[in-house]
N, C-alpha and C positions, 0 to 999 in steps of 0.2 A: 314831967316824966311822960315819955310816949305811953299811950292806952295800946291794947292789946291788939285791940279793932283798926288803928292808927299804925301801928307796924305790921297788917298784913300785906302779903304778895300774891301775885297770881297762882303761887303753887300749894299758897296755906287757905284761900278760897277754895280748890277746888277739893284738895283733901275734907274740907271741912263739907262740901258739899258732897262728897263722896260718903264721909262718917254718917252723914245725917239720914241718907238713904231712902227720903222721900221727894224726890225727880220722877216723873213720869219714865223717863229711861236714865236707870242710875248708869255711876259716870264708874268705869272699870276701871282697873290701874293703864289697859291699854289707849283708854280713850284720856284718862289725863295727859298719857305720857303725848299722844297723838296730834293732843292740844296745844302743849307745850310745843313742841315740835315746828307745829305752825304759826306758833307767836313768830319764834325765834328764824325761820324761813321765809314767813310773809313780813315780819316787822321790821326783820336787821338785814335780811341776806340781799331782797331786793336793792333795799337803800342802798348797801355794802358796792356792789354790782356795778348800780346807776352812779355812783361816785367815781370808781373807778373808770366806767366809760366816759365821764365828762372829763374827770382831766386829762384819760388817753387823749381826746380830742382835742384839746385845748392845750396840748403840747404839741399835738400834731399838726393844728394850724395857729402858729405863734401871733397872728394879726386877730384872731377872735379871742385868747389870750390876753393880746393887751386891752383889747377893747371890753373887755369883762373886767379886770381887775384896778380899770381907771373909771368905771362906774363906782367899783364895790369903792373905793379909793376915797373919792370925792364924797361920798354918799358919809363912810367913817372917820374918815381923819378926824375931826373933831371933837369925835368920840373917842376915838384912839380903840376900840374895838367893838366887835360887831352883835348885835342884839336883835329880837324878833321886830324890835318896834321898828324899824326903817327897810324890814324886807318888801314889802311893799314898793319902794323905790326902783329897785332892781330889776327893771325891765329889761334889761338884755340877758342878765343870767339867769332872766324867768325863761327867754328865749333859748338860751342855750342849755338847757333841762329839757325844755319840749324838743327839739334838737337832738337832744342826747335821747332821750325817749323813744325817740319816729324810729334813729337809727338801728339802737340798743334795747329794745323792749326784755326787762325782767324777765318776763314770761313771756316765750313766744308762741306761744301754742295757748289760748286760753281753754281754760277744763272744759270740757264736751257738755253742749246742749243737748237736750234732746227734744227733737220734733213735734208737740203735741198733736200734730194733723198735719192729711197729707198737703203738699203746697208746691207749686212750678216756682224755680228763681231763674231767670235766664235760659228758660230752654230745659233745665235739667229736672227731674223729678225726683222730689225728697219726699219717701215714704213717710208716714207718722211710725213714730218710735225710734227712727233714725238718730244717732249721734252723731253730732256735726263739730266739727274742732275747728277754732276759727285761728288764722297763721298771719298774728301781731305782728309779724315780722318781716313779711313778704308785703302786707299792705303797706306797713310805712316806706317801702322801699318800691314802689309801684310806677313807673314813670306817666301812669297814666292821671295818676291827682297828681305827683309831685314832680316839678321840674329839678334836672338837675338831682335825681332821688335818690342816688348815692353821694353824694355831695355834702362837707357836713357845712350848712349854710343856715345859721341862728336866724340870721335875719328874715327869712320866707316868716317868721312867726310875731315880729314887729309889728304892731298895729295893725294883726290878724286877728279875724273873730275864732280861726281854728282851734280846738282846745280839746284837753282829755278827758273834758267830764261825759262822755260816751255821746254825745249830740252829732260827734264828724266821725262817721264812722270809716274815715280813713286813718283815722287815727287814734287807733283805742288802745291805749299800752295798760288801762286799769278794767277793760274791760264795758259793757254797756247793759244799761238796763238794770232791772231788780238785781241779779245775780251782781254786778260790777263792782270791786274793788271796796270794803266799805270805810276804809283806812288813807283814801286818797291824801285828805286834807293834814295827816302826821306825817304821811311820808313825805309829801311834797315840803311843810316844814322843818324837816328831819334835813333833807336833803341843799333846801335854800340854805341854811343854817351855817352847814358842815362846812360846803362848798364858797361860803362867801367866805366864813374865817382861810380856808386854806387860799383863799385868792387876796385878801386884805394883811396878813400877816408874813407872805412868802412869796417870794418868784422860785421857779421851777424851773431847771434845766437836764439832760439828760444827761447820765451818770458817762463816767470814760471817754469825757469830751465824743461819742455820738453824735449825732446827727438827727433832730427832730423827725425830716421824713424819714429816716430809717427805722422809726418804731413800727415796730409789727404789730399789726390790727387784726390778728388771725383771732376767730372765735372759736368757742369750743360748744359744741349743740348740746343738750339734755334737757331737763325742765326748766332751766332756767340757761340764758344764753353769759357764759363770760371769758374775759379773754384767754385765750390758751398757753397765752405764756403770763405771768404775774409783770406788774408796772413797778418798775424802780424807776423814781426819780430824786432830783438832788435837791432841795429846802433852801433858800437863801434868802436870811431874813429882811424884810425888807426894811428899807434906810431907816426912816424914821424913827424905827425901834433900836437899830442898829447904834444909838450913840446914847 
């Protein structure tokens, strides 16, 4: 039989934490709610987002496509389905994450610093106190680090040291330093995960015989960046399963 302690949730902790009422700052109903809020927007919405722009791309260039889903392929067959233990393998659809990332960053604006002292960056003068917003989205699209920077091109990240644990700070889609991202390592599992079953169990074509370049890649801006019209595509199971 489950113990009590054993079936709770994130929302029976914080009630409970709220009941108990000794927190240095007790937790209001608006601060649970607040909380909640940002599981569910920092935990699934991102993920949600970054999936959707990888297989926008990966319909859109059918040659990075093949070449991802005959990694994932080779890597499972064997298995006949897909598990954490051989993510690791997956180095080109580790590349086409970062990829997806440089282009597509969740958030492209990350939440505002503020200046502890004043400081010159380039000529410009940033008072202390200042809020500084930094524009995720415009760096990874910079043609000054990236060749080719709207281009979606996995491979610039093949046996690159480039990466997003905030070290290249051209490329920080989680963020950098104390403040950056502290969920990198689920989301990027969340996401390997998703994204290799939908590439090992299904090829993908576009619905009403379409046209792959014809999908529109218009974005829509807010606090988070996604695409402005929704992705329909068609599932077709792939062979192996298929008899």
């Amino acid at each position: 039989m489950t113990s009590e302690k054993e079936g709770e949730d994130l929302v029976d902790v914080l009630l409970k934490l709220q009941k108990q009422g000794n927190l240095e700052h007790p937790l209001s109903d608006n601060v649970v709610k607040a909380t909640i809020l940002d599981i569910f927007g920092a935990g699934t919405g991102t993920t949600a987002k970054t999936l959707e722009w990888a297989m926008s791309e990966l319909v859109k260039n059918p040659r990075v496509m093949e070449r991802a889903q005959a990694e994932v392929r080779r890597v499972y067959d064997e298995k006949l389905y897909v598990d954490e233990a051989n993510l690791h393998e997956l180095k080109y659809l580790k590349s086409v994450i970062k990829e997806t990332l440089r282009l597509h960053p969740p958030v492209p604006l990350l939440l505002p610093r503020e200046c502890s002292e004043r400081c010159n960056i380039n000529e410009y003068e940033i008072p202390a106190k200042s809020k500084v917003i930094v524009n995720v989205w415009a760096m990874g699209r910079d043609p000054k680090y990236w060749i080719e920077a709207e281009r979606f091109y996995p491979e610039r990240f093949v046996d690159s040291a480039i990466d997003y644990k905030g070290a290249d700070f051209q490329f920080i889609p989680f963020g950098a330093g104390r403040r950056m991202c502290p969920g990198i390592a689920f989301g990027m599992a969340n996401i390997e995960l998703i994204l290799a079953n939908l590439l090992f169990h299904f090829d993908w074509k576009m619905p009403d015989g379409n046209k792959y370049e014809e999908l529109d890649m218009t974005e829509s801006f807010g606090m988070a960046v996604r695409r402005k019209h929704d992705l329909y595509l068609v599932p077709i199971l792939y062979h192996s399963f298929a008899s």
